[in-house]
N, C-alpha and C positions, 0 to 999 in steps of 0.2 A: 631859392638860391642853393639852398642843401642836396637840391636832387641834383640842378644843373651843374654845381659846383665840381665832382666828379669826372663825371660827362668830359666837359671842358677840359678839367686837366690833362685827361690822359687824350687826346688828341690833340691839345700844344706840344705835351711832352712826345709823343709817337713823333711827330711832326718834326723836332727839336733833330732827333736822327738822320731824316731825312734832310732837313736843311746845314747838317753837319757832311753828310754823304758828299752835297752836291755844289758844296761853295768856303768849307774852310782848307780847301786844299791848296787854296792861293794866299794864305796868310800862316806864318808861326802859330801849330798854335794857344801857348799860355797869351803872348801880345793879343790875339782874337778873343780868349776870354777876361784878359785885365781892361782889356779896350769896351768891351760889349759892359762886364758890371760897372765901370766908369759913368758911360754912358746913363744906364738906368739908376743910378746912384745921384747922378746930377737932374735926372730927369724928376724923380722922388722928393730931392730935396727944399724944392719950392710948393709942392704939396703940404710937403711936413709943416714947411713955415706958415703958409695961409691956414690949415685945419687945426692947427694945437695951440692949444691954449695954456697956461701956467702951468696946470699941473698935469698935464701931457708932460708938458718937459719934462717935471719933477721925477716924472714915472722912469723917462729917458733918461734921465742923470742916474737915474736910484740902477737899472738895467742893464748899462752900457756894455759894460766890462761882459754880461753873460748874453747878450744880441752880438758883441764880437767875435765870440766863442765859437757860437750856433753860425754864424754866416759864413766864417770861414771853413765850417767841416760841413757846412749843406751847402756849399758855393765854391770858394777856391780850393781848396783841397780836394774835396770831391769827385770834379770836374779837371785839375788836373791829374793825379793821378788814373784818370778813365782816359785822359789823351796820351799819357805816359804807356800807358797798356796797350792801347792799340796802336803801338808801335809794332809792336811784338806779337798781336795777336788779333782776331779780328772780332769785330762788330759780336756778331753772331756768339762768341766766344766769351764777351765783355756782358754782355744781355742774359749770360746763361750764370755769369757770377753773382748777376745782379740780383736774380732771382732768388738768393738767400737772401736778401735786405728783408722783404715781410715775414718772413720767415724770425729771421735773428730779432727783429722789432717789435715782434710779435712775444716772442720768447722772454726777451729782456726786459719789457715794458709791464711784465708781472714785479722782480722786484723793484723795481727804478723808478716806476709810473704809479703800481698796485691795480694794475689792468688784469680782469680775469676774460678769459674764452673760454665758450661752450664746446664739448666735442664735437659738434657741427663743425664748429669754425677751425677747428684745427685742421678736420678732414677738409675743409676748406683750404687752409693754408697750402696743407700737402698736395694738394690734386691741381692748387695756381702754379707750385713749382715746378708739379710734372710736366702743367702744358706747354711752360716757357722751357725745359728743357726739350722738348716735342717739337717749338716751335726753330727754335736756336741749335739744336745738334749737339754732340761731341764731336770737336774737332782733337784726337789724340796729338796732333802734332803740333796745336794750337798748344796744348797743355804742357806739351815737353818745354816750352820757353818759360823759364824759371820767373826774370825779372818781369815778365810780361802778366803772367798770373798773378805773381808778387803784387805788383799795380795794380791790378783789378781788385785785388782782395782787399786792399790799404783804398782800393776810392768805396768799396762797398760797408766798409767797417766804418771811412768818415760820413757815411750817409747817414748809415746806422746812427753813430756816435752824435749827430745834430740832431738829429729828431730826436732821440729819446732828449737830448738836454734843454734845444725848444720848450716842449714839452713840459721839462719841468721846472723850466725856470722864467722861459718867457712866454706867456701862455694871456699874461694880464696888459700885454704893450699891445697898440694900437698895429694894423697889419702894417699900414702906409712908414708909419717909426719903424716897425720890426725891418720889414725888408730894406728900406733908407740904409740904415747902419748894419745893414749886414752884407748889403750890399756893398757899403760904402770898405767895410773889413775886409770882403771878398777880391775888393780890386786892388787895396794897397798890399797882400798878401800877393795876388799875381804878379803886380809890380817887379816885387822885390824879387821873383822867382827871377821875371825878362830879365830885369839888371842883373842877375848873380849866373844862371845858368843860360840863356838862350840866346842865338842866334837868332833876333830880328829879318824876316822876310814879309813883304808885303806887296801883293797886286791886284790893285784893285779891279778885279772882275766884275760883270757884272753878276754873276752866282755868287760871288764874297759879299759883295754889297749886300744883293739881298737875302742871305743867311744870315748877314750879322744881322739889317734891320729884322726879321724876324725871330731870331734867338733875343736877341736887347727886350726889344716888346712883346714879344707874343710869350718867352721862355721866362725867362728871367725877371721880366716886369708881372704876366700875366700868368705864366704855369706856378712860377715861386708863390705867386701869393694866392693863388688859390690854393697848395698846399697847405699855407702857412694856418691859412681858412678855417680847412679842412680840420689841421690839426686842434686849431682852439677850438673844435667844437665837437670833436668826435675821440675816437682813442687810437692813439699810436698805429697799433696794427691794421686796423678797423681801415686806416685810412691808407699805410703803408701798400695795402692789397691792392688797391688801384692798380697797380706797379706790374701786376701781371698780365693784363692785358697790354701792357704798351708794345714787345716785341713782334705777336700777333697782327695789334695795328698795323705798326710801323713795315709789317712787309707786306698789307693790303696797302698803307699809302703808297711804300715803293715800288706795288703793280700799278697803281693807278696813276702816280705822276711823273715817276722813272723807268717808266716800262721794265721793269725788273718782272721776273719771273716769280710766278705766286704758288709756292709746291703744296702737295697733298697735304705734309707735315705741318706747316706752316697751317692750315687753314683746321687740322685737327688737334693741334696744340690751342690754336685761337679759342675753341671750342672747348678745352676742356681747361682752360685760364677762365672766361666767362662762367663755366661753373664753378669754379673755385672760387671766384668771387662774389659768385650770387650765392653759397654757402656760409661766406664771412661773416655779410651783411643781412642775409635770413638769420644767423644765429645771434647776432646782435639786435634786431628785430624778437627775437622770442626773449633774451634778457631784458628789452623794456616793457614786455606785455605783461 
């Protein structure tokens, strides 16, 4: 599960893009992401009841308050401020902020976590960021939109900001609890977004339809918890690095299922992300030997 685990994620997540691309443009959308973690929140929560036992709960009463914390900055905030951003700004542009997340997670997770990296892995870090900057561009004009960077950097800080606290706070809850109530934090926090700031739109397409059912289960049921996985059993950065392969992915899926155009960049940024990552995890390999 450790090898697959990975694997997996970053192919829901690439994918998560692509089913964002091609079917939330018929729904609002904070209402698309408080509707979507609703859904897997109520989906989880008969899980939780049939698998836990006494002190399962106890575990859950003692955590609650810090599984709230982590779900709403790796869940609604996150994800809203990323849809706040590409209002202003595109895809490409959002993916290329993004790409400081292993980087800063990496960084921070020395005092916060007490995580060390090998010079390998550093040279790792750096050369995952170059390929997603490689793969993604600079759009200068992209950049001149003030609130729109703003947003991207406030959903890449709360990504940052949930893992490292994960991490060190909830690292001992069960995956099926963790994401229940994180989820369960993530949707009443969208909520209160829809109620105070949003305009309600919705058409049910059939693109809407099935990006929500596959963001609800494939993303947010299936990629979050294979993060969450990932994280209790590995370290911060270690795991964060995944994260540079996805923009690479996601514009090989969007040649293969969107007929979108697959550029030279794109496929040598891919390339030099996949090194970067096979550097992380080689130097984390020679610190267990």
């Amino acid at each position: 599960m450790r090898v697959l685990a990975p694997l997996l994620f970053v192919l829901l997540w690439s994918g998560a893009f692509i089913a964002v691309r091609a079917g939330v443009q018929d729904v609002s959308p904070i209402t698309f992401l408080a509707s979507r973690f609703t859904l897997a929140a109520l989906i989880l929560l008969p899980a939780c009841l049939i698998l836990h036992s006494s002190s399962n709960w106890q575990e859950v009463r003692r955590l609650w308050p810090h599984l709230t914390v982590s779900g709403i900055l790796l869940n609604g905030a996150y994800l809203s401020a990323a849809h706040w951003a590409m209002v202003d700004i595109s895809a490409a542009s959002m993916a290329l902020i993004g790409s400081l997340q292993p980087l800063l997670i990496a960084f921070l997770s020395g005092p916060v976590l007490g995580d060390r990296f090998r010079s390998l892995q550093w040279a790792g870090f750096l050369l995952g960021t170059t390929g997603v900057v490689v793969v993604a561009g600079i759009n200068v004009v992209d950049l001149g939109h003030t609130r729109g960077v703003t947003w991207g950097v406030l959903s890449c800080f709360s990504f940052v900001a949930g893992t490292l606290y994960y991490a060190r706070f909830c690292k001992s809850s069960s995956l099926v609890t963790t994401n229940g109530v994180q989820l369960t934090a993530a949707a009443v926090f969208c909520w209160i977004i829809v109620l105070g700031f949003e305009d309600i739109t919705f058409s049910p397409t059939p693109p809407a339809i099935w990006s929500f059912i596959f963001l609800t289960l494939g993303v947010s049921l299936g990629g979050m918890g294979l993060y969450l996985y990932m994280l209790k059993n590995g370290t911060a950065g270690k795991v964060a690095a995944n994260f540079y392969i996805t923009p690479g992915l996601t514009a090989a899926l969007g040649w293969l299922i969107l007929d979108e155009t697959l550029s030279q960049n794109a496929l040598i940024g891919f390339g030099l992300a996949m090194i970067g990552l096979w550097l992380v995890h080689r130097g984390a390999n020679l610190n267990q030997s």
